[in-house]
N, C-alpha and C positions, 0 to 999 in steps of 0.2 A: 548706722542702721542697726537697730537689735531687732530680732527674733524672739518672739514668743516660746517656749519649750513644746507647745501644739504647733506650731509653724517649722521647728527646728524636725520635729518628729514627721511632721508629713512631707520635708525635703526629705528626710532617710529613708523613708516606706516608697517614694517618687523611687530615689537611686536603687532600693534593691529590686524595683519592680522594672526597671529600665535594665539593671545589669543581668536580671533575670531574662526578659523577653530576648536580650543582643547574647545570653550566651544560649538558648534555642535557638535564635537565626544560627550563629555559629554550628552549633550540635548537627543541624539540619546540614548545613554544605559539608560537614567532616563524612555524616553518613553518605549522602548521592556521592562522595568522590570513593569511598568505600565501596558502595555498590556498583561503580565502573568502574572500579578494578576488577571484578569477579563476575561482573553482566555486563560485557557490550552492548547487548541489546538493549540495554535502558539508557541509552546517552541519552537520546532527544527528552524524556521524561526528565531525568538528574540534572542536565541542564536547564531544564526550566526552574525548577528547583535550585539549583545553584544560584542561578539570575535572580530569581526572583529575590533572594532574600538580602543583597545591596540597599536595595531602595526602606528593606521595610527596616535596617538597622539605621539608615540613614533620619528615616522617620523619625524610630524611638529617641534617638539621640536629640534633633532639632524639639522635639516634644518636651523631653527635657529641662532641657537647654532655655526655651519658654517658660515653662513654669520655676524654675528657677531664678531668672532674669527677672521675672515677674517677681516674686516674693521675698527677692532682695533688693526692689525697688530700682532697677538697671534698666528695664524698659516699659512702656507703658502698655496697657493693655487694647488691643488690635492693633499694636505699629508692627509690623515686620519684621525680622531681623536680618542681616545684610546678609 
């Protein structure tokens, strides 16, 4: 399989947009564990916030992971991946 140097370029721009968005999820649960060390009062808040951002790192990743598979010809477009 070869890549175009526009195709090679828009996997790059994909990865730093993806490493971008997982290292804000990240930033985001380093902050709510920060701020329940010095508010107890805001667990039930932090912890939604904690929770919440599993699913959306999980996302970015499979998102990814898609359009990669895709544009290096690994899978087809609308099949699933396992």
């Amino acid at each position: 399989m070869t890549l175009t140097p526009q195709q090679v370029e828009e996997l790059r721009q994909k990865l730093a947009k993806m490493r971008h968005d997982i290292n804000n999820h990240l930033s985001l649960i380093s902050f709510a564990v920060e701020i329940l060390r010095t508010k107890s009062d805001m667990v039930e808040r932090m912890a939604g916030t904690i929770s919440d951002q599993s699913p959306k790192i999980q996302a970015d990743l499979a998102e990814y992971t898609a359009e990669f598979e895709l544009a290096l010809g690994l899978k087809q477009p609308g099949v699933p991946s396992l």
